[in-house]
C-alpha positions as a printed NumPy array, in Angstrom:
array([[ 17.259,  14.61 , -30.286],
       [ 13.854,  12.852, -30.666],
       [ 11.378,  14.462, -33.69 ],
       [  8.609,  14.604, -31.469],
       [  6.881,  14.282, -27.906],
       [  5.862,  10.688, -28.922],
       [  9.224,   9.456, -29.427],
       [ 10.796,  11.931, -26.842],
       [  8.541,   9.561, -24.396],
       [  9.897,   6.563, -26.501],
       [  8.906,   3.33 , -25.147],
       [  7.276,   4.254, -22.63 ],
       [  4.17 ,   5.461, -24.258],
       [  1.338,   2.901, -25.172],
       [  1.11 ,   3.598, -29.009],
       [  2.644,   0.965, -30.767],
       [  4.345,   1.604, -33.694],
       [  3.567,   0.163, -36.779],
       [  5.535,  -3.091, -37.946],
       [  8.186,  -1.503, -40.719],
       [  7.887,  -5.106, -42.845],
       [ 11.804,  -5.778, -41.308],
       [ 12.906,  -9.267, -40.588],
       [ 14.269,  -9.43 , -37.237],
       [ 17.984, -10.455, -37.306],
       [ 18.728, -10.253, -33.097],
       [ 17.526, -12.4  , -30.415],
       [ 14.523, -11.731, -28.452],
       [ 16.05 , -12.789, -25.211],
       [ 19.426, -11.489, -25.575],
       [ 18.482,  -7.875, -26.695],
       [ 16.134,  -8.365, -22.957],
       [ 19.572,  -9.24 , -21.281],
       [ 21.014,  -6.045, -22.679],
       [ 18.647,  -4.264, -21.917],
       [ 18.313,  -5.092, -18.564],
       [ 22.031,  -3.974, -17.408],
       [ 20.931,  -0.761, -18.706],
       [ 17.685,  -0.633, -16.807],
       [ 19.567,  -1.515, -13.38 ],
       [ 22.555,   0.742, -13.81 ],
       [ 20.182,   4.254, -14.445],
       [ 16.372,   2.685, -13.292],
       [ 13.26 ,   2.562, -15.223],
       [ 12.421,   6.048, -15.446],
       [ 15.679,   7.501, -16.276],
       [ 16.378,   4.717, -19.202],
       [ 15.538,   6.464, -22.134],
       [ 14.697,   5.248, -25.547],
       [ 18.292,   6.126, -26.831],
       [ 19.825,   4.03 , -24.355],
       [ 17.958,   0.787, -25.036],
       [ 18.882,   1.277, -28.562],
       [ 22.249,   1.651, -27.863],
       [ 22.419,  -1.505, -25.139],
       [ 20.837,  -3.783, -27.195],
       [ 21.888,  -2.887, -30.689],
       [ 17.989,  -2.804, -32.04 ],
       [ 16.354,   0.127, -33.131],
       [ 13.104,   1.071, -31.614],
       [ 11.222,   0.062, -34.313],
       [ 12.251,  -3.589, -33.617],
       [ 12.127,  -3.214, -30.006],
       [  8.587,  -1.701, -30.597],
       [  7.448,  -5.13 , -32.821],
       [  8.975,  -7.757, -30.025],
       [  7.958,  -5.611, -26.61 ],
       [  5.31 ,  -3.203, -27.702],
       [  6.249,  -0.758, -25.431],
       [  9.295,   0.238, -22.773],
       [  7.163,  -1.248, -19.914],
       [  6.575,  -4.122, -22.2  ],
       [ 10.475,  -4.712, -22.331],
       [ 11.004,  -3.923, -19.023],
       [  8.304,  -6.972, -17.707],
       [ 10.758,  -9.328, -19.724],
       [ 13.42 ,  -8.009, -17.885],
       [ 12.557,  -8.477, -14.301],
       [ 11.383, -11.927, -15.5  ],
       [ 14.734, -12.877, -16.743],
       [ 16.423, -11.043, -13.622],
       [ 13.983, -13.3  , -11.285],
       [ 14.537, -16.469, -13.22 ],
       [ 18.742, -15.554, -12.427],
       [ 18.037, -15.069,  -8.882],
       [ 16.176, -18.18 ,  -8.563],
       [ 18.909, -20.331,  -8.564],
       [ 20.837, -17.969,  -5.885],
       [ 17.663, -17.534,  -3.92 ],
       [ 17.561, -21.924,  -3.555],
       [ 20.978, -22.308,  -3.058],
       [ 20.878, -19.814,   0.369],
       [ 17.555, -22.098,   1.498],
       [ 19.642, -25.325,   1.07 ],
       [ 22.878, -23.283,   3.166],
       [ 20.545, -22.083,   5.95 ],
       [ 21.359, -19.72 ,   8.3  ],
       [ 24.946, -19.574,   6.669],
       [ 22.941, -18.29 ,   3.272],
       [ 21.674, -15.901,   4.943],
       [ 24.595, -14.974,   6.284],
       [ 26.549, -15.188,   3.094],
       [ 23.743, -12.663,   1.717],
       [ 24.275, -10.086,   3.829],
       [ 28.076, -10.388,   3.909],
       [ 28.427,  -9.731,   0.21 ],
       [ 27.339,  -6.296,   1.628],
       [ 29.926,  -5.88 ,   4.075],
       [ 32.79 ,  -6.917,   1.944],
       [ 34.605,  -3.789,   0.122],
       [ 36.118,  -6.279,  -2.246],
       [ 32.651,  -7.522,  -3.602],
       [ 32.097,  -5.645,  -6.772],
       [ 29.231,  -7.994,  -8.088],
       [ 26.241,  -5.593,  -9.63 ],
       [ 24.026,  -6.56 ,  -6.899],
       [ 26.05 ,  -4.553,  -4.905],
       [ 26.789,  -1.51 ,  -6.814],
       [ 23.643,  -1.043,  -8.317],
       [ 21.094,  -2.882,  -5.677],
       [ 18.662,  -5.312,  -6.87 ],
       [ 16.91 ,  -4.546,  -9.307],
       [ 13.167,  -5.85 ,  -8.034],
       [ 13.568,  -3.335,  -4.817],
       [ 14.92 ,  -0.581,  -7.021],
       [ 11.952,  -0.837,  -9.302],
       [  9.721,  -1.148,  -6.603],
       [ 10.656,   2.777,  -5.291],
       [  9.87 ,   3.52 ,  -8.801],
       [  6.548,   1.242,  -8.317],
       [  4.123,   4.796,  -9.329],
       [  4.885,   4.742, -12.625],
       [  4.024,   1.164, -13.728],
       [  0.591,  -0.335, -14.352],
       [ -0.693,  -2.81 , -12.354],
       [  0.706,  -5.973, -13.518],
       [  4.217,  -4.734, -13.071],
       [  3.407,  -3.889,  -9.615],
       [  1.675,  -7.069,  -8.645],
       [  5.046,  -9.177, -10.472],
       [  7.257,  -6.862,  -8.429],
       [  5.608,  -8.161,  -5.352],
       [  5.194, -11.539,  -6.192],
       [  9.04 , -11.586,  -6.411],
       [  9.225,  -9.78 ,  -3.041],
       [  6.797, -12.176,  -1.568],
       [  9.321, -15.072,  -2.852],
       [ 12.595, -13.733,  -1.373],
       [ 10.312, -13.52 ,   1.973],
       [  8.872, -17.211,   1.689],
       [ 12.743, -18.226,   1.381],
       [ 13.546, -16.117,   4.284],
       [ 10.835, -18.032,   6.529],
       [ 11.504, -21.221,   5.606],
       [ 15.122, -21.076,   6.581],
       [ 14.206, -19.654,   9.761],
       [ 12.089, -21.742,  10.669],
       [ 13.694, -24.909,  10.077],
       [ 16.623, -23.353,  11.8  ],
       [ 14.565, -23.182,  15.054],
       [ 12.688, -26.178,  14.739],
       [ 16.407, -27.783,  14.185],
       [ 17.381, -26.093,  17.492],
       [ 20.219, -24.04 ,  15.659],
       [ 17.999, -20.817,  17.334],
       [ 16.95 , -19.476,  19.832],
       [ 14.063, -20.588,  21.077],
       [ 12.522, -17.691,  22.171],
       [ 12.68 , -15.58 ,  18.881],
       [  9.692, -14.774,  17.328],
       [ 10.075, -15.74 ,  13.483],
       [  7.716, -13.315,  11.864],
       [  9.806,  -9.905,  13.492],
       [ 13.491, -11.794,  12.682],
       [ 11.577, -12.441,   9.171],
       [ 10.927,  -9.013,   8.561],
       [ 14.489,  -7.825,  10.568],
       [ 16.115,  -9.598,   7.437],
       [ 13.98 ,  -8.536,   5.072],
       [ 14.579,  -4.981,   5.806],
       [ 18.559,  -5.369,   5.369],
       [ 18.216,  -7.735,   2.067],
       [ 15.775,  -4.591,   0.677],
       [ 17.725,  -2.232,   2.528],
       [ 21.221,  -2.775,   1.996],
       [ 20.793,  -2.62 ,  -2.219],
       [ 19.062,   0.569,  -2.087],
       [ 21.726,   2.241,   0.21 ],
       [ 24.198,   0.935,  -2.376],
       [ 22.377,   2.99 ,  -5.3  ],
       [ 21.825,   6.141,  -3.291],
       [ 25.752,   6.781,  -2.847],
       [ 29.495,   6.219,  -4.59 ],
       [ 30.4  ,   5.498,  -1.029],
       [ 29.834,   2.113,   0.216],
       [ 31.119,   2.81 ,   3.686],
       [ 27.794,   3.405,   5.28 ],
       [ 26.355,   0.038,   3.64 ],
       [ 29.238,  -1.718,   4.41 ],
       [ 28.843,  -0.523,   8.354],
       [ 25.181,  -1.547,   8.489],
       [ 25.659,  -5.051,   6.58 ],
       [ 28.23 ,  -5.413,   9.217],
       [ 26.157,  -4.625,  12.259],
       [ 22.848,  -6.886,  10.69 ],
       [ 25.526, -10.048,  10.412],
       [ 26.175,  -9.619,  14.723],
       [ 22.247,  -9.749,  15.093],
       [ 21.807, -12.603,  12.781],
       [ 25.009, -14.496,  14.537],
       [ 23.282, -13.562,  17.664],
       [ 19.972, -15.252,  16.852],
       [ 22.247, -18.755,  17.222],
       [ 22.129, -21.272,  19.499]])
């Protein structure tokens, strides 16, 4: 058990503790890594001080001299996580309509046991948790948002403009039809063991999208 309400609080408090005259022996980016599994498998506000130590092998008093505080760890976290999903976020614009396709499907597959899918994404998970972080969280949270969308359009669009769909659609409501399965479809994965339901929905949002064709 913690000594005191401080600690209890841990890293999330704003009080940095003073540095113990330590040499670090762990890597800065690494002990991030760790900790981010263990942010995305219980969430921000139910990751407790105890458990970062534990992930990442550092005491708090080193976690407290590289990150200041939790939230201070957790901002290198969703940077890192961003910076991973960059390269999956360009490779679905250069596939298209098939990306997007392949996005959703990972959803509907009951063999898929990639993180994404058990424990959502991490960016729309943290944003249902988006009370309890100051401002600059909040504003990085939707700048990564606002990047998943921009991909989102620009397939779209140069999917209709290629004639691959229908003419008639209007981009902005099948951008935001998307967007609500791609946010969607992670967070029904972390509300419940059973991935029927999500599985069922993924399914039925890959017959719109096929619809949308030419």
């Amino acid at each position: 058990m913690l000594p005191g309400p401080a600690l209890r609080h841990g890293l999330a408090l704003q009080t940095r503790l003073p540095h113990m005259g330590r040499k670090k022996s762990y890597d800065r980016k690494e002990a991030a890594e760790l900790a981010l599994h263990a942010f995305w498998e219980k969430g921000y506000q139910q990751t407790s001080l105890r458990d970062l130590e534990q992930a990442t092998g550092v005491n708090r008093y080193g976690l407290y001299d590289s990150f200041r505080d939790k939230e201070g760890l957790f901002r290198e976290c969703i940077e890192q996580y961003a910076a991973q999903g960059a390269d999956r976020l360009d490779e679905m614009s250069r596939q298209g309509m098939d990306g997007l396709l392949s996005m959703i499907g990972r959803f509907a597959d009951p063999a898929d046991d990639d993180k994404g899918c058990q424990h959502g994404c991490l960016i729309v998970t943290s944003l249902l948790e988006r009370d309890h972080f100051s401002l600059d969280i909040r504003q990085r949270l939707d700048k990564h948002i606002a990047t998943l969308l921009g991909h989102i359009r620009e397939i779209l669009t140069a999917e209709q403009q290629d004639g691959h769909l229908l003419p008639h659609l209007e981009i902005d409501e099948c951008v935001e039809f998307v967007h609500l399965f791609l946010v969607g479809l992670p967070t029904m994965s972390r509300l419940s063991s059973d991935r029927s339901g999500m599985q069922l929905a993924a399914k039925a949002a890959l017959r719109v999208l096929e619809s949308w064709r030419c």
